[in-house]
N, C-alpha and C positions, 0 to 999 in steps of 0.2 A: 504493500500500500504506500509508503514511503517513497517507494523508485517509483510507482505511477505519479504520485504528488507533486516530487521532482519534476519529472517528465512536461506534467502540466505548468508548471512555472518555466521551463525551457520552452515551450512551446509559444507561453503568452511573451516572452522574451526576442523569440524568433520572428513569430506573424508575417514570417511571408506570402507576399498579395497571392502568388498564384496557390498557395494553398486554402486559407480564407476565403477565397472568391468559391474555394469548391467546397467546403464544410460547412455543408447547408441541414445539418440532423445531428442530432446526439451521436448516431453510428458513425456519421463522417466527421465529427470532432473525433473519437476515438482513433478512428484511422488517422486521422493528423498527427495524431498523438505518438500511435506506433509508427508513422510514416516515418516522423519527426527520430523517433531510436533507430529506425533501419539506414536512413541516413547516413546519422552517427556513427555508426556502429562498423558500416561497411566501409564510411569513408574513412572513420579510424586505418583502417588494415588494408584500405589500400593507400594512404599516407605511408604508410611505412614500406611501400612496396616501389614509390613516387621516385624518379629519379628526376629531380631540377633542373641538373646541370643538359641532361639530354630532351628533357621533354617528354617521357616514356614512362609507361609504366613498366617496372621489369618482370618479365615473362617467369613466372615460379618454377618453383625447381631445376632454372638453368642457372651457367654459371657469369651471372648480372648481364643476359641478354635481355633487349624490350619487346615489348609485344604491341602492338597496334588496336588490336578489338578493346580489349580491357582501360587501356588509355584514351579511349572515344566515351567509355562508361563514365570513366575516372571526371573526364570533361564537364561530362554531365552532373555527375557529383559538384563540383570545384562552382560552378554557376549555380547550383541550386544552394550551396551555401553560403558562398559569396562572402566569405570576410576575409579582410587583409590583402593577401594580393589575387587571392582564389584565380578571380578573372583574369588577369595576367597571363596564369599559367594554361589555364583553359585556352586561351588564343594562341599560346607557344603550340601545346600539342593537337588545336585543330591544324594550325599551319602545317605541322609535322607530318599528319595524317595525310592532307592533301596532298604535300608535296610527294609523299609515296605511293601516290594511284597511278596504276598503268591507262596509259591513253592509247595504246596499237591499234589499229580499230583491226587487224590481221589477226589479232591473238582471242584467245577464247577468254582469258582473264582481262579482255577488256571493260575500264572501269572500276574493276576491282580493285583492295587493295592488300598491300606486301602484310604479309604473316607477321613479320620481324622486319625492323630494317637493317638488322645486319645483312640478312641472307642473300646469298645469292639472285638473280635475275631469272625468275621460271623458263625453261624452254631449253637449255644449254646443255652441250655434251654431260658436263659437268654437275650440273642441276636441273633434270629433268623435270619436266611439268608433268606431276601427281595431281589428280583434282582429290580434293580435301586434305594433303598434305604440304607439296611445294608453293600449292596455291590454294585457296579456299571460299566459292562462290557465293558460301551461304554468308560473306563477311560484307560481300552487299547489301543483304538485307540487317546484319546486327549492327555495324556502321553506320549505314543510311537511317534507320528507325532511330539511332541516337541523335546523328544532326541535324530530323527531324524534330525531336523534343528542343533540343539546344536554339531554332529557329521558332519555334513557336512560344515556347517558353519563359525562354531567356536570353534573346538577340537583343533587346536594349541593354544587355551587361558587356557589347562586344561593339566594336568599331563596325559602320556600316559596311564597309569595303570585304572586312571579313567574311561579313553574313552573307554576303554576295557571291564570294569563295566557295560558302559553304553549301549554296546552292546550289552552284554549279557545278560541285561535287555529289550534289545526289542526285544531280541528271547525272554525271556520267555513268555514275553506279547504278542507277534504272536503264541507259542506254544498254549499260555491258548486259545486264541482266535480260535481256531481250535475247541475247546469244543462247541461251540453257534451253534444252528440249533435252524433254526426258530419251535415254534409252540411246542418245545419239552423244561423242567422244565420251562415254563414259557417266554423263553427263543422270541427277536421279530422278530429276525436277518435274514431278507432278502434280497436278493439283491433290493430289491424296496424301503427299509429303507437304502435312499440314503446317509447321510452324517456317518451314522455307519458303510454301507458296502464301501465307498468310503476309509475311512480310513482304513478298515479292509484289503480291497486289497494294499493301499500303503506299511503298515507298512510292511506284508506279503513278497510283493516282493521285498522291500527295501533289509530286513533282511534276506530272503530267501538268495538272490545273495549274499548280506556283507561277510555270513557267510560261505557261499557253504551248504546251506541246500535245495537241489532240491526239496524236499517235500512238504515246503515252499515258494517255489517259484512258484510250480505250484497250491498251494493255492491262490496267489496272483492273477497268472492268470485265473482262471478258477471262481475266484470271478469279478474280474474285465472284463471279457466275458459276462457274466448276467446280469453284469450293464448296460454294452455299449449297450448288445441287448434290454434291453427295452429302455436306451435313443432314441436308432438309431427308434422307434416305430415314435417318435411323435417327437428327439430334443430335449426334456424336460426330465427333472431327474423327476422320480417319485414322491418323495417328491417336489410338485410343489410349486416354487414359495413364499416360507415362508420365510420371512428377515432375522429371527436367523440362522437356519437351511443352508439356501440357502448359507449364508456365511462360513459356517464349510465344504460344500460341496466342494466349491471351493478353499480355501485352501488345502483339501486333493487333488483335481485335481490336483493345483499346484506341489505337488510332483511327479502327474503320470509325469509332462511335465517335472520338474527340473532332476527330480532324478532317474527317471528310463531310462532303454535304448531304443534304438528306432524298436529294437528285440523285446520288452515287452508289449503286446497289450494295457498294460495298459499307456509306452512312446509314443505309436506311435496316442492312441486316445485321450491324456489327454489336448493336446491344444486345439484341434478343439471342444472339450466338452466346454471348457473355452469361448472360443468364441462363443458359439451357444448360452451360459447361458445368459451372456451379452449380446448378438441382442435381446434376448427377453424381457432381466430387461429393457430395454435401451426402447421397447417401451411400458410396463408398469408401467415407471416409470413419476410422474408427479411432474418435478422442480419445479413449484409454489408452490404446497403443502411440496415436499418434501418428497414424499413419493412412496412404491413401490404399487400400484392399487393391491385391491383385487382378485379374491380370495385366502387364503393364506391355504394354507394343512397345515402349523405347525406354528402358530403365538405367540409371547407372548406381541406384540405390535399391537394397533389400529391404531396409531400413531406415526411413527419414531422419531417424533422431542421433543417424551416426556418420550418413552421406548426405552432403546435402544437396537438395532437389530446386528448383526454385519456382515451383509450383509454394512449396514451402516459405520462402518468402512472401509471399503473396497472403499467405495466412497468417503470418508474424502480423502484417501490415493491418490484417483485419481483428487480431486481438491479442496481440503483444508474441512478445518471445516465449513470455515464460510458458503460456500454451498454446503456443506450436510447434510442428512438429521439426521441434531443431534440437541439437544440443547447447544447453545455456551457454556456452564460447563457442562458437557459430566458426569459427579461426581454425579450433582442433579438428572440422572433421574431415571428411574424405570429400573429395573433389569442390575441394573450398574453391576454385577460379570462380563456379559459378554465383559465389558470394561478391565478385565484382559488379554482377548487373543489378547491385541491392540500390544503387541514386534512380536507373528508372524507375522502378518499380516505385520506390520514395515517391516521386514525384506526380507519376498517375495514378494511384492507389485512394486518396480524395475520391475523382473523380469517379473511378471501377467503382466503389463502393457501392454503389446506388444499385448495382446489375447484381447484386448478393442476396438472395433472398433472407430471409430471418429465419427460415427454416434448416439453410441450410447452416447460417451462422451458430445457430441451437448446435448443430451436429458438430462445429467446430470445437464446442466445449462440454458436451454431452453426448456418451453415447449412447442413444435411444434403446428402442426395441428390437429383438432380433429377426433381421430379414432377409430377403431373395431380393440381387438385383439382376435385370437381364434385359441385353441389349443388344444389338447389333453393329459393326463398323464394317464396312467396305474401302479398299486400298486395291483399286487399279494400277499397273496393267498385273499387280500380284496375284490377287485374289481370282479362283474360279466361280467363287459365291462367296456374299456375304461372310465375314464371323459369326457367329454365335457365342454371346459373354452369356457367362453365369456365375455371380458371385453370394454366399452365402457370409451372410454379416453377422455374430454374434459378439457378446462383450470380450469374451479371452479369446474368440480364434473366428478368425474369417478364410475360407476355400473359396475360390476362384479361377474359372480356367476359360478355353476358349476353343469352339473348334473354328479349324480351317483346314484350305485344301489352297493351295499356293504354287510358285512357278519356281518357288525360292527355297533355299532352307536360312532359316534367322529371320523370320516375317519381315513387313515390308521394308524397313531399313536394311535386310541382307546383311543383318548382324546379330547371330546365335549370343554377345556376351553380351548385348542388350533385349531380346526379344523373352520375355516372360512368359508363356504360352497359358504356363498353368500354376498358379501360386498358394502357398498355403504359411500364415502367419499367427504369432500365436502371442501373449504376454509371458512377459516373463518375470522372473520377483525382482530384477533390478530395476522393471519399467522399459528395458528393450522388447525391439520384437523377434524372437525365432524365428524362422523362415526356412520353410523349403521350394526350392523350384525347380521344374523341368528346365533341363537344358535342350532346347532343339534342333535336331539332329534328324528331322523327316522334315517332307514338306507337306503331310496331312497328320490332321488329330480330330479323333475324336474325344470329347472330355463330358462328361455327364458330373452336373456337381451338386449335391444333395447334401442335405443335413450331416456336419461330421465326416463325409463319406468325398473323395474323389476320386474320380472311375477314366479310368486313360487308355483309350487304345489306338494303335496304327493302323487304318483301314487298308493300306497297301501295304504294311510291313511282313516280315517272314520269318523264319528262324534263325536270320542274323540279326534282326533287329535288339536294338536294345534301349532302357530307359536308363535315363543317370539323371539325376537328383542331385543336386545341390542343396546341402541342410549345414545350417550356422551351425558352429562352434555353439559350447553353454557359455555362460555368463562368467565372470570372472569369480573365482570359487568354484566353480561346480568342472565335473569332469573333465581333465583335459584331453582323455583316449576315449573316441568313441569305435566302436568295433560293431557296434548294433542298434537300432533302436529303443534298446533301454537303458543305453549311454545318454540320449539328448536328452535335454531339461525340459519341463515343462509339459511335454506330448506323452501322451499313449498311441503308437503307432501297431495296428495292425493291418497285415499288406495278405492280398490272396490275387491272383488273376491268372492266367496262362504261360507267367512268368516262372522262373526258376527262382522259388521263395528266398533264397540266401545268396546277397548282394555281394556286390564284391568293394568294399570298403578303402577308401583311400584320400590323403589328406592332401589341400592345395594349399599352401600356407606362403606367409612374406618370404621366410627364408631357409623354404625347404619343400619339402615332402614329394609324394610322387607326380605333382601338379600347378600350375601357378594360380594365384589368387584371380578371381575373377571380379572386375571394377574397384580391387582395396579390401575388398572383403575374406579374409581367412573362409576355407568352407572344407565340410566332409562331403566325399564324393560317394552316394550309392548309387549301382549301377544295376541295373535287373537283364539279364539278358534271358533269354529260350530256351528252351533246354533242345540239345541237338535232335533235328529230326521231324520234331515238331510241326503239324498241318494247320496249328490253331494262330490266329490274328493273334499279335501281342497284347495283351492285355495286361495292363495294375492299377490294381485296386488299393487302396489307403484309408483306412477308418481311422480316424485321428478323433482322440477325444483329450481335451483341456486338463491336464494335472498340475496342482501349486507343485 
């Protein structure tokens, strides 16, 4: 009560216009308030990451290289606080930024810009051009969405001339961005790669109009039509459901709702998107655990309270730290970078608020009654049909799975150490979550998920096929050797299906065992495979029930 009390004297201290203008409710004073800590908090730790003398933020875990994405967030932070020299240095590292866009109109990374600017020149014997590696397309849109804020925001904190730079830096980055067509150089870019193409249509029609470039503008729209028509399928962004992911998506909504007009299919459908994302996280989401239920299309976390997500930030913003689903030092955990993009979110979070329901807000800090959620997403040109979600929500344990049938194996991102297929999460006596998940390894599943119960099979698979599991380590104190399922804390697992009952156990750890850790997370590997010979569809089964 104290640190909220604080908070509210920091805030009436603060009052800045563009937050006031939007804390129009009790609820969106609150959000001010946490807006007002994530701020802080984030710009805390990337101050210590700041390098002055360069203009950069330095890229973590190298050895004091800078990084460019994070140093466009950083900007955004540096204006929305604005004391001392803030703005100063804001104008050093947009110049910076700018001056590192490629202009080739020849190359594919036109418009884009440099990873790093130490690196190398994409394209060269030397340094080949990797798309997501040497060079990185989606950094058009997490760039551009920031100099969009930084223009709409807080362009009277910067020289006219600059702002003008700045513009004409997210045309070029909407020009390049015209280059991506899915399925062609490599290239993934479709409207079902929801938070790449959500951003692709903001920047698009932002800039389109800013500039008077119709051409652009009806890129904007004609990307943002493609989206709405598979949302409007099921409600659901195809990219379903994933914490990291799920939070970049809605941020870029926020601009369909902020910043575009209500002419712009993408003004007129960008709140009620907002809205619909939220009724659904709202009842996937389990406050005791603290976390969003399985299944997740794009995860880099098991557990929010120990990876953090920035769906997660997003929930700070709407009712503090202390209950959301973070760790109270947000710094300590695992894939801290995405704690840089905490000043946007700062700064539209006011505004989002209003697309929140109260119902789901309830569910942010209360976990209700036990239920069945079930939904459907579709991800073209992946998918043969639909998914099918079904997630079972209870206070100590929520089951979750999903079927499909797919072109790919790792669902539609084409990446097995993010794609969650089938998730099962449980509480634990320290307040983490347990967790086990399918690692995927086919491109069809079937998953039936009932009370307790998940039911997994390979409709194409055969007597090679196998299932491997991924199950957290216990809590600190509790077992360090797990050899079976009555090693893990927390669960009572009984397994029966067409499988060969006795797994083959094995540890993926930081610094060692038979496997490497998958996203930062320590994990015991069970593997079920068929027993030789076998005519029966693979089949397992898992009766999981909740023990302190």
């Amino acid at each position: 009560m104290l640190y909220q009390l604080w908070l509210l004297q920091q805030l009436l201290v603060w009052a800045v216009p563009w937050l006031a203008a939007t804390a129009t409710s009790v609820g969106a004073d609150k959000t001010a308030v946490y807006a007002k800590d994530l701020l802080n908090q984030s710009m805390a730790f990337m101050d210590r990451n700041y390098d002055p003398v360069a203009g950069y933020q330095f890229n973590l875990n190298t050895a004091l290289l800078h990084e460019t994405r994070s140093s466009a967030w950083y900007a955004v932070g540096l204006l929305a606080r604005n004391e001392k020299d803030d703005a100063d240095h804001a104008a050093k590292i947009l110049s910076n930024i700018i001056g590192g866009q490629y202009h080739n109109t020849s190359e594919q990374w036109y418009g884009d810009y440099e990873v790093y600017p130490e690196g190398p020149y994409p394209g060269t014997e030397a340094y080949p051009a990797v798309i997501y590696n040497s060079w990185d397309p989606n950094w058009r849109g997490f760039i551009g969405t920031a100099f969009i804020i930084i223009v709409e925001e807080f362009g009277h904190r910067l020289p006219h001339s600059l702002v003008d730079r700045v513009v004409k830096s997210i045309h070029l980055s909407a020009l390049g961005d015209t280059y991506r067509v899915g399925g062609v150089d490599d290239d993934n870019l479709y409207p079902a790669y929801s938070n790449a193409a959500i951003m692709k249509a903001a920047v698009a029609g932002w800039v389109g109009r800013r500039v008077g470039d119709k051409n652009l503008t009806a890129e904007g729209e004609s990307w943002g039509g493609e989206i709405i028509d598979l949302f409007n399928r099921n409600q659901t962004l195809s990219e379903f459901n994933g914490p990291t992911y799920l939070g970049v998506s809605l941020l870029a909504l926020t601009f369909w709702a902020k910043y575009l007009p209500s002419d712009s299919v993408l003004g007129a459908n960008g709140a009620r998107m907002i809205r619909e994302i939220w009724d659904l996280t709202g009842q996937l989401y389990n406050a005791d655990m603290k976390n969003i239920a399985g299944p997740w299309d794009r995860s880099y976390s098991y557990d929010m309270q120990r990876a953090l997500a920035i769906a997660g930030l997003w929930i700070w913003s709407f009712v503090g730290l202390e209950d959301a689903p973070m760790y109270r030092v947000p710094s300590a955990m695992a894939h801290v970078d995405d704690f840089e993009i905490g000043p946007l979110i700062s700064v539209l979070a006011p505004y989002h608020r209003q697309f929140v329901g109260e119902k789901t807000m309830e569910a942010f800090r209360t976990f209700g009654e036990e239920h069945f959620v079930r939904r459907q997403a579709f991800s073209p040109p992946y998918d043969a049909c639909p998914r099918n979600i079904t997630t079972w929500m209870s206070a100590n344990l929520t089951i979750g799975a999903e079927n499909f049938e797919e072109n790919v194996v790792g669902g539609p991102s084409v990446n097995p150490a993010q794609f969650n297929p089938a998730v099962v999460q449980w509480l634990r006596r320290d307040g983490s979550a347990g967790f086990v998940t399918l690692f995927p390894e086919v491109e069809a599943l079937k998953a039936v998920v009932t009370e307790g119960r998940l039911n997994l099979t390979y409709p194409f698979g055969n007597e090679t096929s196998q299932f491997t599991l991924h199950v957290s380590p216990n809590p600190l104190g509790g077992r360090r050797d797990v050899r079976s399922w009555d090693d893990v804390a927390g669960v009572k697992v009984n397994v029966s299906g067409s499988v060969d009952l006795t797994p083959t156990v094995s540890f993926c750890g930081v610094v060692g065992g038979e496997c490497d850790p998958v996203n930062d997370f320590d994990l015991w590997n069970f593997t079920y495979s068929m027993p030789a010979g076998s005519t029966k569809l693979p089949n397992l089964i898992l009766d999981i029930e909740w023990a302190e």
